[in-house]
C-alpha positions, -999 to +999 in steps of 0.1 A: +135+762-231+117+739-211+136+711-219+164+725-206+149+738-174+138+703-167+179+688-176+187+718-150+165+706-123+177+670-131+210+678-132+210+699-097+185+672-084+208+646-087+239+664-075+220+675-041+214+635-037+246+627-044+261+655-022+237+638+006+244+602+003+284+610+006+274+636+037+257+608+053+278+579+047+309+603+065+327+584+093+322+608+123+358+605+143+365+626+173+408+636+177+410+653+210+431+681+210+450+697+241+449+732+228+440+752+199+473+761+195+501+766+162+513+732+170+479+715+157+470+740+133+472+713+106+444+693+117+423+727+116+435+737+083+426+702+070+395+705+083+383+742+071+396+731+039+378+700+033+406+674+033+388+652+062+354+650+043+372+645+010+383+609+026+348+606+039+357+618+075+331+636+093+358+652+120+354+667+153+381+683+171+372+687+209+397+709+231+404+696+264+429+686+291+449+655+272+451+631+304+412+634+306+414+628+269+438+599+268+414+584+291+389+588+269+406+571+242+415+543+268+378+539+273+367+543+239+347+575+243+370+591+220+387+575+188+424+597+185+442+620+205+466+648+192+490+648+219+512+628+207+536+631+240+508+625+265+505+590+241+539+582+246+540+587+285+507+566+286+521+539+266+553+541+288+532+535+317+514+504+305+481+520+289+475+502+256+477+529+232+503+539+203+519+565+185+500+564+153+508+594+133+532+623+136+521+655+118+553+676+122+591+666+113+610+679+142+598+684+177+589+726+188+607+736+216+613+773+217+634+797+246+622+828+251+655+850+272+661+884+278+676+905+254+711+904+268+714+866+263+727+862+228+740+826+230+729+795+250+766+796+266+753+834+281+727+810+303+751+795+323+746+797+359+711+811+353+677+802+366+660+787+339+619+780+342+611+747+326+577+732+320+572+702+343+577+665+330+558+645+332+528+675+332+510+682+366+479+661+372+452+685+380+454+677+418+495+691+416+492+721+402+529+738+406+544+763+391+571+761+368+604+747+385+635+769+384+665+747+372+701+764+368+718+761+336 
């Protein structure tokens, strides 16, 4: 019996060292994310689930406003950014940074309407309320622009 309490103690011993030396030899990364929305979900679910530590990621997923955060990455205070649109603009404009990964197949757009509008032809000659493009730097904050369809 106390043979095998002492194989026990062993066994859990060395599986606690083990379990420390891969905890401590995780790469901390930082992906900045623009919201904690359904659009990044996946990079939650991964890491809830263990997928980032399983490839020896120690992952941190910091919610902020993306041009701050594509600066960050710019700078190198920050190592990946989710928005993968805000990239794109930035890399439009000159910044050197790339599109490095896309998590989702098709792009989300989504039209919310009244309940009389069965079909996009009923828009025409609507106001429509579109989200501004590029986004609105923090010192232009405007409301949505009315556009007709």
């Amino acid at each position: 019996m106390k043979d095998e309490n002492n194989f026990v103690t062993v066994i859990v011993g060395a599986f606690g060292m083990l379990l420390s030396i891969a905890t401590a030899s995780a790469e901390p990364v930082r992906v900045a994310m623009p919201s904690k929305s359904l659009t990044f979900l996946n990079y939650y679910l991964a890491d809830k689930f263990g997928l980032f530590k399983n490839e020896g990621l120690e992952v941190n997923l910091p919610v902020g406003k993306a041009d701050v955060q594509l600066t960050a990455v710019v700078t190198g205070e920050m190592e990946y950014i989710a928005a993968a649109g805000t990239v794109l603009r930035g890399a439009a404009s000159g910044l050197p940074v790339k599109a490095l990964m896309f998590t989702l197949d098709k792009p989300l757009f989504h039209m919310m309407v009244r309940p009389e509008i069965k079909r996009i032809q009923d828009l025409k000659g609507k106001a429509v309320a579109v989200p501004p493009s590029p986004p609105p730097t923090r010192s232009a904050r405007a409301p949505w622009r009315k556009r007709r369809a």
